[in-house]
C-alpha positions as CSV (number, residue, x, y, z in Angstrom):
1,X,53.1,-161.4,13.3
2,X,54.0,-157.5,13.5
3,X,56.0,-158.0,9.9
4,X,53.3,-160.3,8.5
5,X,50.5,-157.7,9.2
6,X,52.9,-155.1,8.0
7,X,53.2,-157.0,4.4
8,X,49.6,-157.1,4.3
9,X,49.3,-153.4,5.1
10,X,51.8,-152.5,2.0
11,X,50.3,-155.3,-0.1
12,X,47.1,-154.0,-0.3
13,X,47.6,-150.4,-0.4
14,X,46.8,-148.4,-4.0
15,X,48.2,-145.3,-5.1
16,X,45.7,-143.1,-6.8
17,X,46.2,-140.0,-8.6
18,X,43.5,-137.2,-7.7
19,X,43.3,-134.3,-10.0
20,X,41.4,-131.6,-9.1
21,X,40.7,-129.0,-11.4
22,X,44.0,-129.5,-13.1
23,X,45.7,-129.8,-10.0
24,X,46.9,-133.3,-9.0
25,X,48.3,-134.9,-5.7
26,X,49.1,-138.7,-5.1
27,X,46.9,-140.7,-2.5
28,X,48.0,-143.7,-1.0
29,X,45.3,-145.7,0.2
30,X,43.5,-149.1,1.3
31,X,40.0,-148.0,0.8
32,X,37.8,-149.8,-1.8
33,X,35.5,-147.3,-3.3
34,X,35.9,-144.0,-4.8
35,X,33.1,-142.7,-2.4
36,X,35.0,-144.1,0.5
37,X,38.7,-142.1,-0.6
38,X,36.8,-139.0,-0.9
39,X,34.9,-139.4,2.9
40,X,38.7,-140.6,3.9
41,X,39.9,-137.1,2.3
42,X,37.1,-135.2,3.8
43,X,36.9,-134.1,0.5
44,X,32.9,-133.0,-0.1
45,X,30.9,-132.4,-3.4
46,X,28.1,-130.7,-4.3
47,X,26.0,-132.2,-7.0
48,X,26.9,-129.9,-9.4
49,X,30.9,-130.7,-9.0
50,X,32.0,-132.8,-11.8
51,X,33.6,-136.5,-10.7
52,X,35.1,-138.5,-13.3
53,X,34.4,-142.1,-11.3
54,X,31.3,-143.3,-9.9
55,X,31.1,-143.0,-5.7
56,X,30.4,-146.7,-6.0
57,X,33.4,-147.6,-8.2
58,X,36.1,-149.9,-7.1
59,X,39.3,-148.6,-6.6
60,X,42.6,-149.5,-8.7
61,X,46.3,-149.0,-8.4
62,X,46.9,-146.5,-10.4
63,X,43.4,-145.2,-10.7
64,X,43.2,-141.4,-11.8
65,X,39.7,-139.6,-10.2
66,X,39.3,-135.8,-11.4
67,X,37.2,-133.4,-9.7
68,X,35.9,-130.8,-11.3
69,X,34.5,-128.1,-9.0
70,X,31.1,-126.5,-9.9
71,X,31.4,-122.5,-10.6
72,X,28.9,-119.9,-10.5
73,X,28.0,-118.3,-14.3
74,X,25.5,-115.9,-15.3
75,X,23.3,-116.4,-18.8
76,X,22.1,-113.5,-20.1
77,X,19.5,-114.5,-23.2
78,X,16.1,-113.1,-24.5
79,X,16.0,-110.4,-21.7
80,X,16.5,-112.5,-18.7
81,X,19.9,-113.5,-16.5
82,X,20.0,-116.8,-15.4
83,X,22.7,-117.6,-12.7
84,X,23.9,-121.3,-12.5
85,X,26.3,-123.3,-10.6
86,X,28.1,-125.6,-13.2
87,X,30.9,-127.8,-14.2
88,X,30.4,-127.7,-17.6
89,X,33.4,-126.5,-19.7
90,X,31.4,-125.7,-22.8
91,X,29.2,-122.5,-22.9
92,X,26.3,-125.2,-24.7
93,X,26.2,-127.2,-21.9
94,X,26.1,-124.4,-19.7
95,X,23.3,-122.7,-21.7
96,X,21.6,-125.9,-21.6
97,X,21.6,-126.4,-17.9
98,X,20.0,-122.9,-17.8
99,X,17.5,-123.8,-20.3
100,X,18.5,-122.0,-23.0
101,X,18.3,-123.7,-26.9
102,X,20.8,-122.1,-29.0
103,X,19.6,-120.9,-32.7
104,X,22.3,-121.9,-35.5
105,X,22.8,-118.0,-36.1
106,X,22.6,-116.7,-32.8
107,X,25.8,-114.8,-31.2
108,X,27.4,-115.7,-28.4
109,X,29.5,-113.7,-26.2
110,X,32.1,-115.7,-23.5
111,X,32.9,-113.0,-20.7
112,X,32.0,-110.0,-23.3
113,X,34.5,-111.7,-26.5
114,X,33.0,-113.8,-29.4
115,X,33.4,-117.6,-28.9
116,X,32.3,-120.8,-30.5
117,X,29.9,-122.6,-28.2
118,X,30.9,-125.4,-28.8
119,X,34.8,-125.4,-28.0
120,X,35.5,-126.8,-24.5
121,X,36.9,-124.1,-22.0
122,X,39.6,-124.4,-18.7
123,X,37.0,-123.0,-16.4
124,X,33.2,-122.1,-16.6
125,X,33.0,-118.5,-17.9
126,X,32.0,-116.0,-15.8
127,X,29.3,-114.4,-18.7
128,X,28.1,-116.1,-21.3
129,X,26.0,-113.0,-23.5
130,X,23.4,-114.9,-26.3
131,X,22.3,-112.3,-28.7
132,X,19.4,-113.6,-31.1
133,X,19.9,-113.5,-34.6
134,X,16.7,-112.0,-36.5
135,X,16.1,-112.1,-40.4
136,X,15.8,-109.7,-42.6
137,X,16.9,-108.6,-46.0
138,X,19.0,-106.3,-48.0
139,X,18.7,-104.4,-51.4
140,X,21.8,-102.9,-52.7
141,X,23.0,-102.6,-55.9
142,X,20.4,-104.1,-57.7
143,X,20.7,-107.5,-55.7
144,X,18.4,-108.4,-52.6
145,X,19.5,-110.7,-50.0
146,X,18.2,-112.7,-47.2
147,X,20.3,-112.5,-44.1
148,X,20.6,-113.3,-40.4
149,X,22.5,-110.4,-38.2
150,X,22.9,-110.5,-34.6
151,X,24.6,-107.1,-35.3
152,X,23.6,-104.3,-33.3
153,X,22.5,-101.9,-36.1
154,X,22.1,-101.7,-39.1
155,X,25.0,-99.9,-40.1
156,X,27.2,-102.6,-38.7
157,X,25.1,-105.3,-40.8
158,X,26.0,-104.2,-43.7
159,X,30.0,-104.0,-42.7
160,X,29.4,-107.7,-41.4
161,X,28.6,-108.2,-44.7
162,X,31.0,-106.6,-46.7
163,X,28.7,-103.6,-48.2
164,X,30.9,-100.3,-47.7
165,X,29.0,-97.1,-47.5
166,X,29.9,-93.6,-48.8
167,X,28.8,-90.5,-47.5
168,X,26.2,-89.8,-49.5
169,X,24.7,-93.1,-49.8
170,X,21.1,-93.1,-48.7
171,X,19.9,-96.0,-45.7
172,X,16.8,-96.7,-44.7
173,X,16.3,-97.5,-42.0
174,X,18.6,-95.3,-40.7
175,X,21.6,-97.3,-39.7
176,X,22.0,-96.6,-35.9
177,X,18.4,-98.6,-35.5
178,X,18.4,-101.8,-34.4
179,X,17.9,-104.3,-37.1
180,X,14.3,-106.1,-36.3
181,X,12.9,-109.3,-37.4
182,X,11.7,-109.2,-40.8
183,X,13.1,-106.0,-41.7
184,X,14.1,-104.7,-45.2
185,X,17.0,-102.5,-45.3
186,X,17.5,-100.4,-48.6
187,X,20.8,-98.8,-49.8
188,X,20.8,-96.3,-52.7
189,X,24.2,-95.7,-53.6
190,X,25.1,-92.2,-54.7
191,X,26.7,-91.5,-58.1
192,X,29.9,-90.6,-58.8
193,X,30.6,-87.3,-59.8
194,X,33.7,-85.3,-60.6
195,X,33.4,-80.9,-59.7
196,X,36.4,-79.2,-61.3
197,X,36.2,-75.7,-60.2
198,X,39.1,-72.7,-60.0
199,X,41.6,-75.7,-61.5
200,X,41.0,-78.0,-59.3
201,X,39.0,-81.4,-59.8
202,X,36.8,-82.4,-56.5
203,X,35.5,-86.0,-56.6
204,X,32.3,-86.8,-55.0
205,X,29.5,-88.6,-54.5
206,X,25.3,-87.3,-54.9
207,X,21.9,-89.1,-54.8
208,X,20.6,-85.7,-56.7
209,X,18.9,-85.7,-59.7
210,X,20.1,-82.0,-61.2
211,X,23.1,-80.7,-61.3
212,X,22.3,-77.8,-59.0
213,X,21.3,-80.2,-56.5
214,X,24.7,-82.3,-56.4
215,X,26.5,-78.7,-56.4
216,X,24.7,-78.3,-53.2
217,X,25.4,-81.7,-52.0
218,X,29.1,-81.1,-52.6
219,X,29.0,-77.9,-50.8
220,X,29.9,-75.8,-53.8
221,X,27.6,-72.6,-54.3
222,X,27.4,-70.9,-57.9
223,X,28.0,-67.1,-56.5
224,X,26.8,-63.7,-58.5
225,X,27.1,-64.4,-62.6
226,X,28.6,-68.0,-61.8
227,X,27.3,-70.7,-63.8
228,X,28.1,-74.4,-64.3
229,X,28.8,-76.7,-67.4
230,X,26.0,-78.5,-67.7
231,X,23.8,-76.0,-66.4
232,X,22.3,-76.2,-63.2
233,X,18.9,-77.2,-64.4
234,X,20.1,-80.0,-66.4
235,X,20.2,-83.7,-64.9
236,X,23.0,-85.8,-64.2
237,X,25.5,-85.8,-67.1
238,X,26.0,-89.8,-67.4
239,X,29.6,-88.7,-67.1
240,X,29.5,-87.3,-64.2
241,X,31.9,-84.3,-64.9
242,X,30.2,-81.1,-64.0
243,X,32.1,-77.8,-64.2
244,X,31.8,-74.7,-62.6
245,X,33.0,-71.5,-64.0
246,X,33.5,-68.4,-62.2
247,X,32.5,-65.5,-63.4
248,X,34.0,-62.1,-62.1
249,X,34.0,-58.6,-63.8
250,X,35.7,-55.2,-63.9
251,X,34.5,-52.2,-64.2
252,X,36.8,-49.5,-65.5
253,X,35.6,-45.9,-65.0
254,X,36.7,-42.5,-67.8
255,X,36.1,-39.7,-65.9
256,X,35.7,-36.3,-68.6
257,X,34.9,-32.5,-67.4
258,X,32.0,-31.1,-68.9
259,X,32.6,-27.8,-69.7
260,X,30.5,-24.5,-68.5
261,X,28.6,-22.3,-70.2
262,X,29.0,-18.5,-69.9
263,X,25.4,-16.5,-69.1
264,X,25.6,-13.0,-70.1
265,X,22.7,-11.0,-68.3
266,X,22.0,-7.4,-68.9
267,X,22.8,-4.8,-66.3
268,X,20.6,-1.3,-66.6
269,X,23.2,0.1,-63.5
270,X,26.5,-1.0,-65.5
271,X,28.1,1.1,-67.7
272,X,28.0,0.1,-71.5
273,X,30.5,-2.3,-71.9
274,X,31.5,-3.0,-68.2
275,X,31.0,-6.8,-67.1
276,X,31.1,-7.6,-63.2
277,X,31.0,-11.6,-62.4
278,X,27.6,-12.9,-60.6
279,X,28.7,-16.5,-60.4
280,X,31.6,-18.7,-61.1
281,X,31.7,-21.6,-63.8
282,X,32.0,-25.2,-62.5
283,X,32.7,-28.2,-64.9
284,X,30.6,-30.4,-64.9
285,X,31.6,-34.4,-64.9
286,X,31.1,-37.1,-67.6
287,X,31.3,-40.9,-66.2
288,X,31.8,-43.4,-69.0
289,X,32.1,-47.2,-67.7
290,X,33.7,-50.3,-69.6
291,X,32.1,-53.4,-68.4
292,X,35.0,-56.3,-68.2
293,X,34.0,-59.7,-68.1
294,X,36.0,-62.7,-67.0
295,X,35.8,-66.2,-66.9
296,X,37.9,-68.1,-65.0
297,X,40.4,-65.3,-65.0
298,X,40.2,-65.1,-68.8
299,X,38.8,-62.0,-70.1
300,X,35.8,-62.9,-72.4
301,X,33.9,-59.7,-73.3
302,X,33.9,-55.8,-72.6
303,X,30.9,-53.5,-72.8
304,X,31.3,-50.2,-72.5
305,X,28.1,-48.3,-71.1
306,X,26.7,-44.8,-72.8
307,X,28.4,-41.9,-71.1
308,X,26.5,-40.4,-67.9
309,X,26.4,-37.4,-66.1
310,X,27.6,-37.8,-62.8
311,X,27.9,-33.6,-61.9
312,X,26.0,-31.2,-63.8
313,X,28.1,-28.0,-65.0
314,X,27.3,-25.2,-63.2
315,X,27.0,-21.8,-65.7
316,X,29.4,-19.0,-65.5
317,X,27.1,-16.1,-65.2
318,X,28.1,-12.2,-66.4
319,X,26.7,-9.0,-65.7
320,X,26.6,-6.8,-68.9
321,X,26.5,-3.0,-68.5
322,X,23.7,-1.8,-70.8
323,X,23.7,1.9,-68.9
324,X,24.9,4.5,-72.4
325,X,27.2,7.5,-70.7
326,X,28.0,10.5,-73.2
327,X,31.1,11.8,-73.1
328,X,32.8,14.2,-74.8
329,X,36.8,14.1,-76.3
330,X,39.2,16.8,-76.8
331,X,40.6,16.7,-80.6
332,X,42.0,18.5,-83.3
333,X,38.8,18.9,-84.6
334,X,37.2,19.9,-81.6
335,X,35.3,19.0,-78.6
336,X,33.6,15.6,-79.9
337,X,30.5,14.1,-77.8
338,X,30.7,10.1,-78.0
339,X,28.9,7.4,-76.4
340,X,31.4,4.3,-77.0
341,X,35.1,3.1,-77.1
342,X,36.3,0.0,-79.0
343,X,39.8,-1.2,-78.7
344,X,40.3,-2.3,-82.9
345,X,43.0,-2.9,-85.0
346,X,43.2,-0.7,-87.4
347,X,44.1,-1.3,-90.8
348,X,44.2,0.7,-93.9
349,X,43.7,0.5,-97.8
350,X,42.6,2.6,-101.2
351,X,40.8,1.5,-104.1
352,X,44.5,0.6,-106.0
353,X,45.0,-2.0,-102.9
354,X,41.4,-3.5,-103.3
355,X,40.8,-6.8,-105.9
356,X,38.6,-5.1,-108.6
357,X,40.0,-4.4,-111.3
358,X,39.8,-0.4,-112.6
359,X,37.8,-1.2,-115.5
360,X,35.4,-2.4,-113.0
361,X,31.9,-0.6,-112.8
362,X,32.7,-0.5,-108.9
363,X,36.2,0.3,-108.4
364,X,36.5,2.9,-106.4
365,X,33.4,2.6,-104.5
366,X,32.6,1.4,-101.0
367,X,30.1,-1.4,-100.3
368,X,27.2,1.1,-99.7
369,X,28.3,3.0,-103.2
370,X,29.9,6.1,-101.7
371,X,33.3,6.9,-103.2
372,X,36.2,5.7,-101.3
373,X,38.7,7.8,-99.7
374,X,39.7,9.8,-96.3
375,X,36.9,9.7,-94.2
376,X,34.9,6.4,-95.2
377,X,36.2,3.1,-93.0
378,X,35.5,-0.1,-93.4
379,X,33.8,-2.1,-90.6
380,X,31.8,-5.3,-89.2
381,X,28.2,-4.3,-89.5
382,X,28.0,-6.5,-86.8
383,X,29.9,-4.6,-84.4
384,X,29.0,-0.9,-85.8
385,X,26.2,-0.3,-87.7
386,X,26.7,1.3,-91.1
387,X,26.9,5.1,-91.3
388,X,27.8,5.2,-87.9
389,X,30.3,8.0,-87.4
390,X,33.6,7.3,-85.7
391,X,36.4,8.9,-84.4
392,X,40.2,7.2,-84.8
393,X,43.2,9.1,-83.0
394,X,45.5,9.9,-85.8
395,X,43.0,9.6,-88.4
396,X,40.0,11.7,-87.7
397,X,36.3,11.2,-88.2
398,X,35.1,8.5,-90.3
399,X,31.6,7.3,-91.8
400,X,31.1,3.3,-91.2
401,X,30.2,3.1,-95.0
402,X,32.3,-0.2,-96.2
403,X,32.9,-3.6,-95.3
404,X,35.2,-6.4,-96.3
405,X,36.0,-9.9,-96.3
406,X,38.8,-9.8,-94.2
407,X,36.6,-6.7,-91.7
408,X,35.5,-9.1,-88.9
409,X,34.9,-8.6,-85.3
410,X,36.9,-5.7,-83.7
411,X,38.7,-5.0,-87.0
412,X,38.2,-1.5,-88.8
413,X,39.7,-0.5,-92.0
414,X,40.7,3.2,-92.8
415,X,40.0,4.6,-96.0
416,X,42.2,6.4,-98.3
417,X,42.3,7.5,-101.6
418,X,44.5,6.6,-104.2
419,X,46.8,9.6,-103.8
420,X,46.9,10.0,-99.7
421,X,47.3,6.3,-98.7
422,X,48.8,5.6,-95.2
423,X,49.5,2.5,-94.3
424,X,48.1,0.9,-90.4
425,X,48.4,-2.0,-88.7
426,X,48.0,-1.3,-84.7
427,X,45.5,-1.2,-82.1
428,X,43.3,2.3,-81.8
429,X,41.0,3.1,-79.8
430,X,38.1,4.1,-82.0
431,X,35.1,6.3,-80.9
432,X,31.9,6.0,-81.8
433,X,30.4,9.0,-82.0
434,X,26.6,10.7,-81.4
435,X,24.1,10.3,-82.2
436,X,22.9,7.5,-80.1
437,X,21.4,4.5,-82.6
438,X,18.3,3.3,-81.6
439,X,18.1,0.5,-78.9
440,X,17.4,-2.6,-81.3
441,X,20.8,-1.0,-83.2
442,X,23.1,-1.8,-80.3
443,X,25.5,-4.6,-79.9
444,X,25.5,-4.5,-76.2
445,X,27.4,-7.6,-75.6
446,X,30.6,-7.1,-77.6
447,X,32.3,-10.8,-78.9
């Protein structure tokens, strides 16, 4: 009886394979249901765990029953988090069982990464993130298109749609803002320009209308005399090319003396003839300046400036004795009273050595018609006034009565006649004798 039982027992017994969230184990068993193994196995469910068989369906050998244990998972959508306890291995199902309808452009973020919805997972996600996608369009480049973005600005709209941005490029709205529903997002591209300046080309971008304002945009400043090719008034050369030339200049400085002038001034306590110095001559200085003017380094003009005084000459000023002292020399001829010394070179001649012929009606005679011999001396009127008498060491007394052409300045010739000629050439001291001339007669500042 004990073997047929045992038969029985081994006859009806079923293996089943019970996989449980991937993991399986072998069951041998007798019981009949699927609901019955799993009270057998002690083995509880919630009614969120996933079970492949009915509770009420028969059991076979070889039957496989999975269990798929139900998970907590957090929705996050349209401002609210959702917690749920599922089996589901898809995030739609999941967002379904938390009530949540998926939009065909909305974003959805598995535990923080970007993941089809759709595609069936190993184990319910911890996070599932659903960003809403909004419409809006965008104008660039002359084109306008309608888009959905689940983005999170705008900025990063425009990269999800392959629009680069430069720089300079003008957004609006601004693209760290949020893009909203129905919003129109605007892009004006900059234009291309190319700055050469000091020999070097810059390329950039500007959404300036002048030149002067895409200078500024670049960062480049026109300093002093600099000025830019086109000018900086000008619009936008279609171009592009804009030039800046620098403009620099020299200044070269000719530095002349000016000279001084020599003030004579009389003095009634100085002696005639006697000079004492009041005040010293100063040059003075001239200040001429050459204006040199480069262009890029290239010299392009010069403009030299009318001379300027930069320090006035300061005048030499003399003291000129005008006091007359008589005196009286010892000579051959006697005690003689005079009133003046000149230091002359004395000369000599006789109507033979003079240019007139003797035929002439004047030969012989001195400029003021007296007849010339010992005794009658040429001079300057200038210096001594005619018929002023003189007195010439080795000579004797003399009448200023003639004049010449070569009698200039402190020059006197001695008269002889034809018969008695001596011949001079030296320096003499000559006298000039009393009487005094009149005041308006006197030279009192000798050249």
């Amino acid at each position: 009886m004990l073997l047929i039982a045992l038969s029985v027992f081994l006859l009806t017994q079923k293996t089943v394979t019970l996989e449980i969230d991937g993991s399986q184990v072998v069951v041998y068993t007798h019981r009949r249901t699927v609901g019955e193994l799993l009270q057998e196995l002690r083995l509880s469910l919630t009614a969120q765990d996933g079970l492949s068989l009915p509770f009420s369906a028969t059991l076979q050998d070889g039957s496989v029953i999975r269990v798929r244990r139900a998970r907590p998972a957090l929705v996050m959508a349209d401002g609210r988090e959702i917690e749920v306890l599922t089996a589901s291995r898809t995030p739609l199902d999941i967002l379904a069982e938390a009530g949540v309808a998926l939009g065909r452009y909305d974003r959805v973020l598995i535990n923080g990464e970007p993941a089809d919805p759709a595609v069936n997972l190993p184990a319910p996600p911890a996070m599932i993130e659903v960003t809403r996608a909004v419409a809006l369009t965008v104008s660039v480049d002359g084109q306008t298109y309608s888009v959905y973005t689940t983005a999170p600005t705008v900025g990063q709209t425009l990269h999800e749609m392959g629009i680069s941005l430069h720089t300079a490029d003008a957004v609006t709205p601004p693209i760290d803002q949020p893009p909203a529903e129905g919003m129109h997002i605007t892009v004006e591209r900059a234009a291309p320009v190319t700055i050469t300046v000091d020999g070097v080309s810059v390329a950039a971008r500007t959404r300036a209308a002048t030149v002067a304002g895409a200078l500024v945009e670049a960062g480049f400043a026109l300093v002093g005399e600099d000025y830019s090719i086109p000018s900086a008034e000008a619009p936008l050369p279609p171009d592009g090319h804009i030039r800046i030339v620098r403009v620099s200049e020299d200044i070269l400085t000719e530095r002349t003396a000016i000279p001084y002038r020599t003030v004579y001034r009389p003095d009634p306590d100085l002696e005639l003839d006697a000079r004492r110095p009041i005040r010293a001559g100063v040059p003075g200085i001239a200040e001429r300046r050459t204006r040199i003017r480069y262009e890029d380094g290239v010299e392009v003009s010069r403009i030299t400036e009318p001379s300027r005084i930069v320090l006035p000459p300061t005048d030499a000023i003399i003291a000129y004795g005008t006091r007359i002292v008589i005196r009286t020399l010892d000579t051959p001829d006697g005690p003689l009273a005079y009133w003046r010394v000149i230091r002359m070179l004395a000369t000599s001649y006789a109507p033979s050595t003079s240019s007139k012929p003797p035929d002439a009606p004047s030969y012989g005679l001195a400029g003021t018609g007296i007849p010339v011999r010992k005794g009658i001396v040429a001079v300057d009127p200038a210096i001594i006034p005619y018929f002023t008498r003189v007195y010439v060491p080795g000579y004797g007394i003399g009448l200023a009565a003639d004049s010449g052409g070569a009698v200039n300045g402190r020059r006197i010739d001695l008269g002889y006649s034809d018969d008695d000629l001596e011949l001079w050439y030296s320096w003499v001291d000559v006298y000039l004798l009393t009487p005094v001339p009149p005041e308006d007669e006197i030279l009192y500042l000798l050249p």
